[in-house]
N, C-alpha and C positions, 0 to 999 in steps of 0.2 A: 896601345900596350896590350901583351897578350892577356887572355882572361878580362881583358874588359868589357863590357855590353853597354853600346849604343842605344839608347832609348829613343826610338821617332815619336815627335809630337805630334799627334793630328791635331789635337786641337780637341774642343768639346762641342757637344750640339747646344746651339741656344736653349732646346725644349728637349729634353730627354723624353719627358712624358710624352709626347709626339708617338714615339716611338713603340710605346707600351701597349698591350692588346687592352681591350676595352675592358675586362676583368680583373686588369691589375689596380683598378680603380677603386675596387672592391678589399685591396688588401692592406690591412690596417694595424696598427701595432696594438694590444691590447692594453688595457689602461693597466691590470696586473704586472705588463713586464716594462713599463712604463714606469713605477712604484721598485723596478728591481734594482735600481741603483742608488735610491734611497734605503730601502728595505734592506739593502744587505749591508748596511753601514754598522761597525761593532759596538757604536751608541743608542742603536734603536731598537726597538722591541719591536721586532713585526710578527706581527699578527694578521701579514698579508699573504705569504706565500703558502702553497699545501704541498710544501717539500716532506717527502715520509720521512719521518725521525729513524736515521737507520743506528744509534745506538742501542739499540737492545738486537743487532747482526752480530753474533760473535765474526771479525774478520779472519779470526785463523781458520774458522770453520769454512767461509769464502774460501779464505787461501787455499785450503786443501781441494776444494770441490775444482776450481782452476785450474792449479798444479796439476792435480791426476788428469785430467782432460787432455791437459798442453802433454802432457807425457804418456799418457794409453791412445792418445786416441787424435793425436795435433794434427796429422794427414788428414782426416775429413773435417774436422772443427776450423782449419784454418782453408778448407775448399771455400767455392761456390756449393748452392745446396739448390733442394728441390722451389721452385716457386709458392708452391701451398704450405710449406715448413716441414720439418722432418717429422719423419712418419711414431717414432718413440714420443716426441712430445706429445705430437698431439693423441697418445693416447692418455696420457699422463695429468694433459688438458681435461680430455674426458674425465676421468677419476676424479678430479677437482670439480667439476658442475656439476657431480653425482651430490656432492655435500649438498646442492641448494635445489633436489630433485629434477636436477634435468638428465633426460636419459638421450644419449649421442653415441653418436659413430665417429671415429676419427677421421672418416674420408669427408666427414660434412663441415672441418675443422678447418681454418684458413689460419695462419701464424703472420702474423703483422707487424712491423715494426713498432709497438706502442698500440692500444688502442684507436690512437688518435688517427693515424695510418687506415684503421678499417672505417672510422666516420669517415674521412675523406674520400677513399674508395667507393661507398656506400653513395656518396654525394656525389660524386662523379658518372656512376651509372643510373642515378636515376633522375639527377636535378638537372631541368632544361631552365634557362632564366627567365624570373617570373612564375616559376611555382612556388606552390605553398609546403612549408612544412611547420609543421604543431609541434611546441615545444614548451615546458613549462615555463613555469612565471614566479620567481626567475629562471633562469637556465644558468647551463655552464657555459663558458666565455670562449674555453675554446669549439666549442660545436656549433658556436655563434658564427666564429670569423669562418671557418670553414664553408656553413652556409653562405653567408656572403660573398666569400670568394666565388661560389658557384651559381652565384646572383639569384638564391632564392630568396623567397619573402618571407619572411617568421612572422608567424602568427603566434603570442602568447597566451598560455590556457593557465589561468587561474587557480591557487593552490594554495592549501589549507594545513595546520598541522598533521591531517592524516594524508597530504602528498596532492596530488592531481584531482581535481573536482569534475566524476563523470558529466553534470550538468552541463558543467561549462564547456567539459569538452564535446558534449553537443553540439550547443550553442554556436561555439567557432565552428565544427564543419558544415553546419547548416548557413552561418553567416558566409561563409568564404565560396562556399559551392553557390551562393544567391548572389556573388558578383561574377560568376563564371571562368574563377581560377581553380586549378587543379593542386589538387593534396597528394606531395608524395607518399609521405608516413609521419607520423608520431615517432616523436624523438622524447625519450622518459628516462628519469635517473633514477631507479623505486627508491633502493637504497642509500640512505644517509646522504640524502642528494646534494651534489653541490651545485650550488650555493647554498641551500636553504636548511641542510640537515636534518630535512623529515623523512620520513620513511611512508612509501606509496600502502595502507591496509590491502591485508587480504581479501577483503570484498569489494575494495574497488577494483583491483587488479582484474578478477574477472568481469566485470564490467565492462572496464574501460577495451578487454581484451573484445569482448561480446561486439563493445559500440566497433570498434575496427577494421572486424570480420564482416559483420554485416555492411560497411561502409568501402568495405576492397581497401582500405587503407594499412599499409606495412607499422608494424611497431619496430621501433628501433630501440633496445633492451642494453643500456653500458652502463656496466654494472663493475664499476673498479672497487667498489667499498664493500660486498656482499658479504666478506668473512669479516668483517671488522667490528663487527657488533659487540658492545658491551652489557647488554641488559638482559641478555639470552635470545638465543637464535632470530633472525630474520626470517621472513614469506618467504616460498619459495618462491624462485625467480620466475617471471611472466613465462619466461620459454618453456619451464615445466609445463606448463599448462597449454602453449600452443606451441607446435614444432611447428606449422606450416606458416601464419603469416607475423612471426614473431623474430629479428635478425637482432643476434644477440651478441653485445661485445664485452669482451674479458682483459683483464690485463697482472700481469704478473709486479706492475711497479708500484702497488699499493703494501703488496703482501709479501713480497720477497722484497726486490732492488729493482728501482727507478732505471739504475744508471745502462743497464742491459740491454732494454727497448723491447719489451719481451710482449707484444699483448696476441687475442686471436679474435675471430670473428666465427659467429657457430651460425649457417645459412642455411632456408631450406635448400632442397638437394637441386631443384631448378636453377639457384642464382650462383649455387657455389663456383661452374666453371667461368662462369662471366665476371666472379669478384677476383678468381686464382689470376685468369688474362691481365683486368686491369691492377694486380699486384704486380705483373712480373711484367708489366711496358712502365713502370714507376721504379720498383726498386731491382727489378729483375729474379732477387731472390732475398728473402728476410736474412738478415747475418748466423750462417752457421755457429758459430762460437758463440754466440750468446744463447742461441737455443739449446745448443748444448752443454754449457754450461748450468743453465737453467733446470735442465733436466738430469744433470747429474745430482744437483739441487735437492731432488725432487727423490732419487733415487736414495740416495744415499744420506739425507740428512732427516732430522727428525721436523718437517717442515708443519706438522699441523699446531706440535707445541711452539716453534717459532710465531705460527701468525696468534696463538693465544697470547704467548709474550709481547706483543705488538699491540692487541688489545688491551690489556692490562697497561700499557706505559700509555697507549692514548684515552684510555681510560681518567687515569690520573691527570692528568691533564685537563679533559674535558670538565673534571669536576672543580677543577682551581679554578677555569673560567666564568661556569655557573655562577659558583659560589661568589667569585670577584665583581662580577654582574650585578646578582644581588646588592652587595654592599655598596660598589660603587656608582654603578648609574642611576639616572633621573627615575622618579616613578613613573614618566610618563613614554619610557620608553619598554617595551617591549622583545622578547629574544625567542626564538624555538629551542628546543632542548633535547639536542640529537642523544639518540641510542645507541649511536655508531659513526665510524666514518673520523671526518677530520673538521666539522666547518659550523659554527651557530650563525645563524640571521640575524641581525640586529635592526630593529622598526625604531624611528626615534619620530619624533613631531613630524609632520610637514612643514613646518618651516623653515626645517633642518637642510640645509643641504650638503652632505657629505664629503662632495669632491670641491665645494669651496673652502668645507672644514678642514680638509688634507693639512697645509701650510701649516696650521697651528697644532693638530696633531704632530705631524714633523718634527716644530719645536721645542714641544712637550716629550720629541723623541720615543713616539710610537707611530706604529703605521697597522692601516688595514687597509680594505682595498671598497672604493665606493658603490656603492648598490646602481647605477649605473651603467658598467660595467658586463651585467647579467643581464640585461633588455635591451634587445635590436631597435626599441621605440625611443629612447632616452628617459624611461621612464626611472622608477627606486633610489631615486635623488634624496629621499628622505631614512636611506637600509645602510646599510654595511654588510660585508663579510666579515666574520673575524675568525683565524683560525688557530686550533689550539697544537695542531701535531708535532710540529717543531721546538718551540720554546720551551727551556723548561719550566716545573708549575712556578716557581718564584716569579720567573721572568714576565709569566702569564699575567699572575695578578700584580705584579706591578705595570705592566703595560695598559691592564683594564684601572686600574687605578688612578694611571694619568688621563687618558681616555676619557675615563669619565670625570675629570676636574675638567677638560676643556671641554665637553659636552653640556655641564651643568651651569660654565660660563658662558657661551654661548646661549644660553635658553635665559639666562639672567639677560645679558646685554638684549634680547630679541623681548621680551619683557613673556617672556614664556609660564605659565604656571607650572610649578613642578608638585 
């Protein structure tokens, strides 16, 4: 019959996997988006995902930055563009790391799809498998799977309310170079890190920058929460302080819109044409219309009171959860108490183990995402993440509320002291 289409069977392979290059071994779903089909159910409170709250974006205000684009200017926004990003952004990039003292040139400016795009490129040109790279304790999950995919070995360094502990991070490069594996870089979130929501001080920051330089070791600087401070300003960023061995990533979906893909990567002047190559054998070219839109954004709207408005609504929020913290959990658990960002830590017993508690959290119709999760070892079996940016504060403290009834019955059934 005309318009029909014949589909041939081949058939399937016994072992697909057969098939797959020895790295796809390495690629894993993470247990966050694993928790997203739960988590997005309109009975639960999750307090899993670090989706930006974009209700405090006026949309007409979007709409308009859009429209005039699509209509001044649709012929190149809806091109292919330059591989290293367009050259307006990234000065406009510039202007924006000026807030957190770092002083740049826009030709040392890479435009990424998302942040996440320049850790991966990053990890691409320098992870051969079987290196080391240093990364906090916990970490972020996804710079976890990335490394893995790239089959490096994470080594975790130790961290304290004031962020990353220089000691330790002795410790591990001296421990790791005494089995005779090589250290690419340090990988560090200073700001409102996540998972752990502390903030790296300003006197370890030159430290840790000091142990680095003297060690030939790269610091690797991603910093998506830098303006999100609620308690008054942030350090300024590591990169202020070293332009040469300090590779610094930015991202616009904390502080504008997620949905864009908008991040950059600031390199010294050595690695930039090697990161630009392997940007454009990956994506060819980051998507014109978002960068440009982005940066109409940027021209035309009042974008610094935006990310204050952004502050102020995660602000509120961060303090519902404190405060529901307080009231509701065990004395004997434990939490950090960000200045900024989207994310608190939660430490409960050791006996506790989280991603078995999942099930009954569920039932109790909340979710967070298990301390597991953040360690390439299987270790924080006994943490949670829990994040405040999305929900609102009702929603908050009634999720920590249930939370903590099934936390404080579990430590009764376990015959726990509270």
């Amino acid at each position: 019959m005309s318009g029909d289409i014949t589909r041939i069977h081949t058939g399937s392979p016994a072992n697909l996997t057969e098939r797959f290059a020895h790295r796809a071994a390495h690629m894993k779903q993470s247990e966050i988006r694993s928790l997203f089909a739960v988590a997005s159910r309109p009975d639960i409170v999750s307090l899993a995902g670090g989706m930006p709250n974009l209700s405090a974006l006026p949309m007409e205000m979007m709409a308009e930055v859009v429209g005039k684009l699509v209509r001044e200017n649709g012929q190149e926004a809806l091109q292919y563009g330059s591989g290293q990003g367009h050259p307006k952004l990234r000065e406009q990039i510039c202007e924006m790391m000026a807030l957190e003292g770092i002083s740049s040139h826009p030709d040392d400016v890479i435009v990424t799809t998302g942040s996440q795009q320049a850790l991966d490129l990053i990890s691409r040109i320098f992870i051969d498998p079987g290196d080391v790279v240093l990364v906090e304790a916990p970490s972020y999950v996804g710079a976890l799977g990335t490394f893995a995919q790239y089959e490096a070995q994470v080594v975790h360094v130790a961290m304290d309310e004031n962020g990353l502990i220089p000691a330790a991070l002795r410790e591990a490069i001296a421990a790791t170079r005494a089995t005779g594996r090589k250290i690419k870089f340090l990988y560090v979130i200073p700001n409102y890190q996540n998972p752990g929501g502390v903030t790296l001080s300003a006197a370890r920051r030159t430290e840790i920058l000091d142990i680095c330089r003297a060690e030939s070791i790269f610091v690797v600087e991603d910093n998506p929460y830098g303006l999100l401070g609620f308690d008054g300003p942030s350090p300024n960023a590591m990169r202020a302080e070293d332009s040469e061995n300090v590779l610094y990533l930015g991202s616009f979906s904390k502080t504008i819109v997620p949905g864009f893909r908008v991040g950059w990567a600031l390199v010294p002047d050595a690695l930039k044409d090697k990161l630009v190559i392997a940007s454009e054998s990956s994506i060819l070219c980051p998507s014109n219309f978002s960068q440009l839109a982005i940066s109409g954004y940027l021209s035309d709207q009042p974008w610094r009171d935006q990310i204050a408005s952004f502050c102020g609504l995660y602000q509120v929020r961060r303090d519902a959860m404190l405060e529901s913290l307080d009231k509701y959990f065990p004395q004997g658990a434990t939490w950090t108490k960000p200045a900024g960002g989207f994310y608190v830590w939660v430490t409960l017993p050791p006996e506790i183990d989280t991603k078995a508690l999942m099930p009954k959290a569920i039932v109790a119709k909340v979710a967070y995402v298990p301390g597991t999760a953040f360690y390439a070892d299987g270790l924080g079996s006994w943490s949670m993440r829990l994040s405040y940016c999305y929900p609102t504060p009702e929603r908050i403290r009634e999720g920590v509320k249930s939370l903590g009834r099934v936390i404080n019955t579990e430590m009764e059934l376990r015959g726990i002291s509270n």
